[in-house]
C-alpha positions in Angstrom: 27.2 -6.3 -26.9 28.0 -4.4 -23.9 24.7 -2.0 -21.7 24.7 1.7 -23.5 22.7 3.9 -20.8 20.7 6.1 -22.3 20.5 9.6 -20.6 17.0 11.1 -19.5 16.0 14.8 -18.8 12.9 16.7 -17.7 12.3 20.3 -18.6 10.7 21.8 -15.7 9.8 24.9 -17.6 7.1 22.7 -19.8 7.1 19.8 -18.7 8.8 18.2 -22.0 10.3 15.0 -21.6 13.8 14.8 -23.8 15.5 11.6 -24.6 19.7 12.4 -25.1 20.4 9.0 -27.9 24.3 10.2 -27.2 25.6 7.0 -25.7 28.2 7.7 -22.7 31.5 6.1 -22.5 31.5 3.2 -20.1 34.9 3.4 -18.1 35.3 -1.1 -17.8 38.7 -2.4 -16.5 41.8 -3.3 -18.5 41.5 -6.9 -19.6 44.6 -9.3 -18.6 46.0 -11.3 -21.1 49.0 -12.6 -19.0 49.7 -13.3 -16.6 52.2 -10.5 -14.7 55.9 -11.8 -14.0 57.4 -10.3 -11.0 61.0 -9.2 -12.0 62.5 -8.6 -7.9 61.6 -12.0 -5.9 64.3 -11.5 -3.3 62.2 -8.7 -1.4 59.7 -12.0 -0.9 61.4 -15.2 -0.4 64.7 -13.4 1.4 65.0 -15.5 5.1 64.5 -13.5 8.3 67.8 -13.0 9.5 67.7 -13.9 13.6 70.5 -12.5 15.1 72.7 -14.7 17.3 73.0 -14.5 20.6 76.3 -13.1 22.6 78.4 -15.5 25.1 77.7 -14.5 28.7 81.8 -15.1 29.4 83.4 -13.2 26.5 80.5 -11.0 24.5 81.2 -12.6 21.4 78.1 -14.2 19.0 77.1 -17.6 19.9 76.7 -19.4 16.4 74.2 -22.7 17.2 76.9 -25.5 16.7 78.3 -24.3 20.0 75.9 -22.5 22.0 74.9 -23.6 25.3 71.7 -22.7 27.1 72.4 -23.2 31.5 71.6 -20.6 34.2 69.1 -19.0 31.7 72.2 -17.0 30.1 73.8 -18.0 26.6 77.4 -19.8 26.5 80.0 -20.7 24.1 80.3 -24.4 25.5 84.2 -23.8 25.7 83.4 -20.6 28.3 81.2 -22.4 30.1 84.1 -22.0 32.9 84.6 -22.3 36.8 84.9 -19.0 38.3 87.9 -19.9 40.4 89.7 -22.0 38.5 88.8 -21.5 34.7 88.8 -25.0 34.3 85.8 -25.9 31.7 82.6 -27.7 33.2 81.1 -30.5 32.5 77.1 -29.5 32.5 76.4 -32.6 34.8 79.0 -32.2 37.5 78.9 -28.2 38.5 77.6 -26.0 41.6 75.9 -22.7 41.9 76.6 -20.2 44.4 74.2 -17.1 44.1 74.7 -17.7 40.1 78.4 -18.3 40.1 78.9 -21.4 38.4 81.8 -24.0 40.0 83.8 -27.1 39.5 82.9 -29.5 42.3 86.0 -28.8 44.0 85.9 -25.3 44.4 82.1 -25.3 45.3 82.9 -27.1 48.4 85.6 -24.4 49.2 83.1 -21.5 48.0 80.2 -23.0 50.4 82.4 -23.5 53.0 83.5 -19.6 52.8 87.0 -21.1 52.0 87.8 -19.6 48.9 90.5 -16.6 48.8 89.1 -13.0 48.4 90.7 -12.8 44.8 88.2 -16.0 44.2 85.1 -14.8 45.6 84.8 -11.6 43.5 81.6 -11.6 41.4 81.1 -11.8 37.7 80.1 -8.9 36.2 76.2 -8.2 37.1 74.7 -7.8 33.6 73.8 -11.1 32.5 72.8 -11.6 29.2 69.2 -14.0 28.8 69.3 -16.4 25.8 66.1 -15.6 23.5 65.9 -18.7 22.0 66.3 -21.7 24.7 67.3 -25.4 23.8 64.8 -27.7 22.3 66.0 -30.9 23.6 63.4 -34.2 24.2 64.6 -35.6 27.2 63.4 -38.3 29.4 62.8 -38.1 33.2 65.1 -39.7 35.4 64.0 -42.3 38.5 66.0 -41.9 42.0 65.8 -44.0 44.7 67.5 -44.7 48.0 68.7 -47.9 48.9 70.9 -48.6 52.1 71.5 -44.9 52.5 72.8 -44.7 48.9 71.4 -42.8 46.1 70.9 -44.5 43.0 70.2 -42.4 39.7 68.9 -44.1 36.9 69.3 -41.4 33.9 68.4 -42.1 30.5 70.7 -40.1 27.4 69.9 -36.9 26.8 69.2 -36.8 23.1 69.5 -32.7 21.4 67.8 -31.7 18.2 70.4 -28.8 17.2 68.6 -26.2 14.7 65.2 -27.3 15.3 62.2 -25.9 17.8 59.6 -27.8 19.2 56.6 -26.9 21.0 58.6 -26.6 24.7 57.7 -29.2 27.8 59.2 -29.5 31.2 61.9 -31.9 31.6 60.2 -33.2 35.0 56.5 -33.1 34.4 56.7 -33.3 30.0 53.7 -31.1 29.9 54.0 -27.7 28.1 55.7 -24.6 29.6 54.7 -20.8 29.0 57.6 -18.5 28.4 56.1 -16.8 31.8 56.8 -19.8 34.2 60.0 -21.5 31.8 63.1 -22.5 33.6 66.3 -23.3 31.1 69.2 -24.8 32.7 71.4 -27.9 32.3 70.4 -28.0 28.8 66.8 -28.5 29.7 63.5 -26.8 30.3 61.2 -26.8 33.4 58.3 -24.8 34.8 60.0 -22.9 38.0 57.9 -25.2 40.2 59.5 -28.7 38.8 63.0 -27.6 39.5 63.4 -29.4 42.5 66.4 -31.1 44.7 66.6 -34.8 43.2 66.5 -36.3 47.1 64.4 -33.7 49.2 62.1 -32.7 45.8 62.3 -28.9 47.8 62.2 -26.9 44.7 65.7 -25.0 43.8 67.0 -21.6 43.8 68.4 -21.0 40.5 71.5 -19.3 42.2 72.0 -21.9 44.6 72.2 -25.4 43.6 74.5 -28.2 42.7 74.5 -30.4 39.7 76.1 -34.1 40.0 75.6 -36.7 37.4 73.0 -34.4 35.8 70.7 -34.8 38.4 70.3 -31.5 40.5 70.0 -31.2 44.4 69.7 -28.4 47.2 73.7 -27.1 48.8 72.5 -30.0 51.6 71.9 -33.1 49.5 74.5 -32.3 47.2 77.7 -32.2 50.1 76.2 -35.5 50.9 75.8 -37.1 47.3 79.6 -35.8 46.2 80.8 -37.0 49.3 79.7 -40.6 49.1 81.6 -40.7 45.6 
C-alpha cells in the first residue's frame, strides 16, 4: 500500500495543534509496460559519409580503388604523370625537382637545366594534401655496396585498400604522429627517416629521386641510374 503523508499545522494564535486526515495526491511516474519501439532508425545507424578526396592533376574525386597517396598530395594513379612528357610514372622509378614529379629521363634534362622553357613552367601552386594517407604494412629494405655497386634487396610491398591501421614509419616501424608524418611512395615515414638510400642524408621532399623504390639525394641518384 503506497506512504499517504499526513499534513500537520500549528495555530500560533493558541497554540492548538490540528491534524488535516485529507490524504495528498502523490505525483509517482508512469509505469512501463513495454518496451518503446523506435519507429525512424536511420537517423542512428546511417554511416558517416567521408568525402573523397580530389586528384591533384585534374580536380576530380579520388574514389579508393584508384587513389594514390605520393608527395603528400592525392592522385588518380592514371594522372600520376611526368610534367614534361605526360607519360604515366611508375611510383618506383621517378624524380623530384622542387615538387615537380619526372620520368627518369627528363629528370636528368630538368637537373641538368636542359629542359625547354615551355617544359620548365610550374604546376599550379595550390596543392591539394590527402586527409587520409595509405595504410600499407611494408617491410624495410637492406642496401649494400659491393665493388662500387649498389645492391637493393626490397621485399613486396603488400597494400590493405579500405582499411586503417595505427600508422608506423616505413624505415624505423615505430609509430608516427600526424605532426612529424611523411607520405610518399605509397609509404609513411617520420620527416627524419626519409633519408638518401646510399648517403642516409635525410631528403627534401621537393628534391629527390626514386629508382627501384628505394629513394636517394639528386647526387646518389645520377650515379645509381647511370650504372643501369
Amino acid at each position: 500500500m503506497p506512504f499517504i503523508p499526513i499534513k500537520e499545522t500549528v495555530s500560533t494564535k493558541s497554540n492548538e495543534h490540528h491534524v488535516d486526515m485529507t490524504p495528498s495526491l502523490c505525483v509517482q511516474p508512469p509505469i512501463q509496460h513495454e518496451t518503446p519501439v523506435l519507429q525512424d532508425e536511420t537517423g542512428i545507424f546511417q554511416p558517416h559519409h567521408m568525402e573523397e578526396p580530389l586528384c591533384y592533376a585534374c580536380e576530380n574525386k579520388v574514389y579508393p580503388a584508384e587513389q594514390l597517396n605520393i608527395l603528400n598530395r592525392t592522385y588518380h594513379r592514371t594522372c600520376f604523370r611526368c610534367h614534361t612528357c605526360q607519360n604515366q610514372l611508375d611510383i618506383g622509378r621517378f624524380g623530384v625537382i622542387e615538387g615537380v614529379p619526372y620520368c627518369n629521363a627528363h629528370y636528368r634534362q630538368a637537373y641538368m637545366g636542359s629542359l625547354p622553357n615551355s617544359a620548365k613552367s610550374k604546376p599550379p601552386k595550390a596543392q591539394r594534401v590527402s586527409s587520409h594517407p595509405v595504410s600499407s604494412r611494408t617491410s624495410c629494405s637492406v642496401f649494400l655496396l659491393q665493388s662500387q655497386r649498389l645492391v637493393i634487396k626490397a621485399d613486396q610491398v603488400n597494400e590493405q585498400n579500405g582499411t586503417q591501421e595505427s600508422s608506423k614509419c616505413y624505415r624505423c616501424a615505430t609509430k608516427v604522429h600526424s605532426a612529424e608524418q611523411l607520405c610518399i611512395m605509397k609509404r609513411i615515414y617520420h620527416k627524419s627517416c626519409f633519408k638518401c638510400g646510399v648517403c642516409q642524408r635525410v631528403l627534401n621532399s621537393g628534391r629527390y629521386g626514386v629508382h627501384d623504390g628505394v629513394p636517394y639525394c639528386t647526387a646518389h641518384y645520377k650515379q645509381v641510374v647511370n650504372m643501369r
